[in-house]
C-alpha positions as CSV (number, residue, x, y, z in Angstrom):
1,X,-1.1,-2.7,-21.3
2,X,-2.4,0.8,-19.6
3,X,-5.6,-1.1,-18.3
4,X,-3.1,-4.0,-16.9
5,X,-1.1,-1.7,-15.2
6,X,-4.2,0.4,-13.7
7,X,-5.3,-2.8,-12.3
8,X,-1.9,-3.7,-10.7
9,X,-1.9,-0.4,-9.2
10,X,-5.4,-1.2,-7.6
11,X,-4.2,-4.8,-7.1
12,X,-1.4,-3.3,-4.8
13,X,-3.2,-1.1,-3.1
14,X,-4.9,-2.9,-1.6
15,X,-1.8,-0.2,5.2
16,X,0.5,6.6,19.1
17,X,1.1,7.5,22.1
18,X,1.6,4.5,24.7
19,X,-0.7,3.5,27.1
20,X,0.0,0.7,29.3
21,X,-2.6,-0.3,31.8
22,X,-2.8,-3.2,34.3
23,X,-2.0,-6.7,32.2
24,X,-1.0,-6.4,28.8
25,X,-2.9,-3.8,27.6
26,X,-2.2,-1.0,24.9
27,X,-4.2,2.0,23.6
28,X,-2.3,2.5,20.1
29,X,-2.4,6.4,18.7
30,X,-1.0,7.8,15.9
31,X,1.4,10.5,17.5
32,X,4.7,10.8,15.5
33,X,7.4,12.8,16.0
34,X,7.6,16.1,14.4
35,X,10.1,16.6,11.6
36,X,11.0,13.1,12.2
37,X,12.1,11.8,8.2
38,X,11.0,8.0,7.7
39,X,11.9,6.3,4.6
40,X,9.6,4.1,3.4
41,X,11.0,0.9,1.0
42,X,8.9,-1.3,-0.5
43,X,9.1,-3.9,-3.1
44,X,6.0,-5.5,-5.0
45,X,6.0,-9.1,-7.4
46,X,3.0,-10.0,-9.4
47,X,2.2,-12.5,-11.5
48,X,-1.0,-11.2,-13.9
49,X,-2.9,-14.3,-15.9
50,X,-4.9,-13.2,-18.9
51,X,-7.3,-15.9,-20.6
52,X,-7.6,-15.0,-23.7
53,X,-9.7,-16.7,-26.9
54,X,-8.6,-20.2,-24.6
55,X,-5.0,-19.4,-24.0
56,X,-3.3,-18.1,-21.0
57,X,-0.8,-15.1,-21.4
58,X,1.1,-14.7,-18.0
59,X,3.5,-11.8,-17.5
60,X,5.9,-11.1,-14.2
61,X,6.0,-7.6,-13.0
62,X,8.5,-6.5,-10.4
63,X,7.7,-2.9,-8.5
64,X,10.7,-1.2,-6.1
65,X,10.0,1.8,-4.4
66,X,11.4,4.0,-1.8
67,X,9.5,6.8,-0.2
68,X,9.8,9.2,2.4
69,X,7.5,11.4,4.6
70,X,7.6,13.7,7.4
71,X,5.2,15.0,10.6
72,X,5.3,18.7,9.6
73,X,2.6,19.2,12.2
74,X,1.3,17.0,15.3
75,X,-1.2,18.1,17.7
76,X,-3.9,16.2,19.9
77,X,-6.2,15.9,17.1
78,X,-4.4,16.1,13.8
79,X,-1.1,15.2,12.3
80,X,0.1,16.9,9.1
81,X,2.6,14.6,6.9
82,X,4.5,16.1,4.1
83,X,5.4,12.6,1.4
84,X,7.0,11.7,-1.9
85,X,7.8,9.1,-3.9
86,X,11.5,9.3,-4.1
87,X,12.5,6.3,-7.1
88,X,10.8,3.8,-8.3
89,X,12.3,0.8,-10.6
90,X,10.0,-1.7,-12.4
91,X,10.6,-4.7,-14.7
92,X,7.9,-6.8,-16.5
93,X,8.4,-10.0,-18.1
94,X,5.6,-11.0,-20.7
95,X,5.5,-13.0,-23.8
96,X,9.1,-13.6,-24.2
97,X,9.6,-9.9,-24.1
98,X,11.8,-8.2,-20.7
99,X,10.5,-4.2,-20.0
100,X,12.5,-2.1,-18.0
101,X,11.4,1.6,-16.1
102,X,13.6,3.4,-13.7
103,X,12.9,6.4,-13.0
104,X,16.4,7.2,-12.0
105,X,18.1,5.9,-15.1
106,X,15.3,7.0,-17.6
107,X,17.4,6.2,-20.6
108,X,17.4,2.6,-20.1
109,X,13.3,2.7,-19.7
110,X,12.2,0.6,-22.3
111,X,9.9,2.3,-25.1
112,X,7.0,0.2,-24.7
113,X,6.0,1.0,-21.0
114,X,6.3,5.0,-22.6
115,X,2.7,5.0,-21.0
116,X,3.5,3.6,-17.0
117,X,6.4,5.5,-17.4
118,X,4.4,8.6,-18.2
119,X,1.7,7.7,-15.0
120,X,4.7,6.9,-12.6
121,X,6.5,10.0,-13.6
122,X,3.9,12.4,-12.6
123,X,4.2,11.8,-9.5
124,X,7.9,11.1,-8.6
125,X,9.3,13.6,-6.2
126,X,6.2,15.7,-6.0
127,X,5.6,16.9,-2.3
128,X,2.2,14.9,-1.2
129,X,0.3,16.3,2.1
130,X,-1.7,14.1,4.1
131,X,-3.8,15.2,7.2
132,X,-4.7,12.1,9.8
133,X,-6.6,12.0,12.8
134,X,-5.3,10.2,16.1
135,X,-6.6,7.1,15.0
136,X,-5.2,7.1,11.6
137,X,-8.1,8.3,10.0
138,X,-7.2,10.3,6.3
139,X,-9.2,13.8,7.1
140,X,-7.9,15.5,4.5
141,X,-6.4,13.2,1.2
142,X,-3.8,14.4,-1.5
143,X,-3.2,12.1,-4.7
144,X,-1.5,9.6,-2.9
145,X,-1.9,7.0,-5.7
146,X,1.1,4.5,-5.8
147,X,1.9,5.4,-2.3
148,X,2.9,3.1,0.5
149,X,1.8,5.5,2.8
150,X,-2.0,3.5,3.7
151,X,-0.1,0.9,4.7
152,X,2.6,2.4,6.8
153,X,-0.5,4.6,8.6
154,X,-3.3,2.4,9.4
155,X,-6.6,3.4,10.7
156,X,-6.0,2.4,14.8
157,X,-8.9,1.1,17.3
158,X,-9.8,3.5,20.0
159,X,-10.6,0.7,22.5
160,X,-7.5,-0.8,24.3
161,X,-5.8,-4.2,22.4
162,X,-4.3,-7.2,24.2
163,X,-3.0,-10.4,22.4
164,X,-6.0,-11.5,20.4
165,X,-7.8,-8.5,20.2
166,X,-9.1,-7.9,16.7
167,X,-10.6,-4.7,15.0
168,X,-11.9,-3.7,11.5
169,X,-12.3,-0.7,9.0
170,X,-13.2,-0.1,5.4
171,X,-10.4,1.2,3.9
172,X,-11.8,3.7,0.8
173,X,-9.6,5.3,-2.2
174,X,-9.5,6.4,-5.3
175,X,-6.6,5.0,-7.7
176,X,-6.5,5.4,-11.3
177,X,-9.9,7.0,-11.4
178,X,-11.2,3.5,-9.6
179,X,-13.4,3.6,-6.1
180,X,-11.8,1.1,-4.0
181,X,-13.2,-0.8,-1.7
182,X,-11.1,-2.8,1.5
183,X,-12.8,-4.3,4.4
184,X,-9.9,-5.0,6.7
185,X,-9.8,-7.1,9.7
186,X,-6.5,-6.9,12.3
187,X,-5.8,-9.2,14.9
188,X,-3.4,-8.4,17.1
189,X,-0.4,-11.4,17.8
190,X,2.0,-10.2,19.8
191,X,2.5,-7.0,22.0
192,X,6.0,-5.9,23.5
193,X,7.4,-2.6,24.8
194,X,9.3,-1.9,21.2
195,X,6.1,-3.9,18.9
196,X,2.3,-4.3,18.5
197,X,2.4,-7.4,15.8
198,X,-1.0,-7.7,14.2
199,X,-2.1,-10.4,11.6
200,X,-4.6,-8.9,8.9
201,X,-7.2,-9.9,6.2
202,X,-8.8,-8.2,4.4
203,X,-11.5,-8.3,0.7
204,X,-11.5,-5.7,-2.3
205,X,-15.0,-5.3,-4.1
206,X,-15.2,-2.9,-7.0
207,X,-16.0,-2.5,-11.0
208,X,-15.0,-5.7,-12.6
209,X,-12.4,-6.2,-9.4
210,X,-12.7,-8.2,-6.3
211,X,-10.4,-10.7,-4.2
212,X,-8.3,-11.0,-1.1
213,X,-5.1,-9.3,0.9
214,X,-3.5,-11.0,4.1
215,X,-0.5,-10.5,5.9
216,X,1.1,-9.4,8.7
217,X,2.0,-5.6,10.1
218,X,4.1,-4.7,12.9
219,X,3.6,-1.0,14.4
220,X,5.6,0.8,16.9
221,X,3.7,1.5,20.1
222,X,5.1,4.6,20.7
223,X,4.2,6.6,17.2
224,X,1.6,4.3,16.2
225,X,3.3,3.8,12.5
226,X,3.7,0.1,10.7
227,X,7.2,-0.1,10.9
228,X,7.3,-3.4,8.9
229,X,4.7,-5.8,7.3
230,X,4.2,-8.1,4.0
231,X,0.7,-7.9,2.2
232,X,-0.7,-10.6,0.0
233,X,-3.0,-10.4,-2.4
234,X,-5.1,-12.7,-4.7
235,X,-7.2,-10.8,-6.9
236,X,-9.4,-11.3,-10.1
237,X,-10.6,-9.2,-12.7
238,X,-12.4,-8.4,-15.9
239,X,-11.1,-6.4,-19.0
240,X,-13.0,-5.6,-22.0
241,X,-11.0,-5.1,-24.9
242,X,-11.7,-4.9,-28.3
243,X,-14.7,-6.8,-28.1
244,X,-13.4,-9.6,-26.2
245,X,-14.1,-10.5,-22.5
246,X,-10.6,-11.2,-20.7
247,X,-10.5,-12.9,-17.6
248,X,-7.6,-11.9,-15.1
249,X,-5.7,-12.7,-12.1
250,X,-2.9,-11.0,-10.2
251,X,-1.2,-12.5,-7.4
252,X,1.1,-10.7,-5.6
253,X,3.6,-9.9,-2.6
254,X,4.6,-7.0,-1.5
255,X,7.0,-6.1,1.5
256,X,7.6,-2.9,3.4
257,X,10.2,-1.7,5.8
258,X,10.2,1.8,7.2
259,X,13.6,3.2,8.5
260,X,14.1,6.4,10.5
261,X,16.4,8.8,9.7
């Protein structure tokens, strides 16, 4: 069940000043405002297929989140966010059986997820600092495992964007001790004075792990953070576990809305 929810975990993971020139032109930068708080909630479903000795063993997994972070320092060159991982509720529904983990109510968690409740409880409410560049870039990483952070702050393209303008990054991390692997491709659908919409796709490639995200982002021109956006994703794996071979897929959406405070 640990390895499962390692994999989910990965399987999730998976996301300015204005400039407006002649047409319909924008340069996007991340520039927030400092001590501005944004809260961050987020809600993941999952469906993870297991083929094992011939039969399939499907389980439901539900993930809600809320999350906040702050610009403790902006500059020209660097931005300083201070994050945590306020709450987080899960439910899973396998073989008949219906788990429960809030980390808000802990005395209704249910004994068998004792060891996602132990991962997820490491980190809840523990002060997180993150240090990006003006394009997004992560200069200086924290353990920001489980966070919805990466997808709130994207990396950014330095070149100006008009309405079909696309961009790409690898997007690199470490979650549950896993290198992970994103090429992500944006293409920008829509641009207005309150919203830069983008489309995205993107491919995960790693130990015994690869598949797919898409979805679709919208960031605010003006502080260059994802202020909404839902993010599919299709991926397979492979377990080994005592002795056997054990096929895997998760499917998965998860949506994000960030609120200022």
């Amino acid at each position: 069940m640990k390895r499962i929810f390692q994999i989910a975990i990965i399987a999730a993971f998976a996301l300015m000043t204005l400039s407006f020139t002649a047409g319909d032109g924008v340069t996007l930068r991340l520039h927030p405002q400092k001590d501005k708080v944004y809260t961050i909630t987020s809600k993941t479903t999952q469906t993870t297929t297991m083929k094992v000795q011939g039969q399939s063993i499907r389980s439901n997994q539900t993930v809600d989140a809320r999350q906040i972070f702050r610009a403790k320092e902006v500059s020209s060159d660097k931005n300083v966010f201070v994050t945590k991982i306020e709450a987080v509720k899960m439910t899973v529904s396998s073989m008949g059986m219906n788990l429960t983990y809030d980390s808000e109510h802990p005395e209704n968690n249910s004994p068998m997820l004792t060891d996602q409740a132990y991962e997820i409880d490491r980190i809840i409410n523990k002060p997180v600092y993150v240090t990006f560049d003006k394009l997004g870039y992560n200069t200086n990483p924290d353990d920001v495992e489980m966070s919805q952070l990466s997808n709130v702050i994207i990396v950014l393209p330095e070149e100006e964007v008009h309405v079909g303008s696309q961009w790409t990054y690898v997007k690199s991390q470490n979650v549950s001790n896993y290198d992970v692997n994103v090429n992500m491709t944006y293409t920008v659908t829509g641009i207005s004075k309150k919203s830069v919409d983008v489309s995205f796709t993107g491919a995960i490639n790693t130990k015994d792990i690869a598949g797919t995200y898409n979805g679709t982002a919208s960031i605010n021109p003006h502080t260059g953070i994802v202020m909404s956006g839902t993010i599919r994703n299709d991926i397979s794996a492979t377990i080994a576990e005592q002795g056997f071979v054990i096929p895997t897929t998760i499917t998965g959406t998860t949506t994000i809305s960030v609120k200022e405070q």
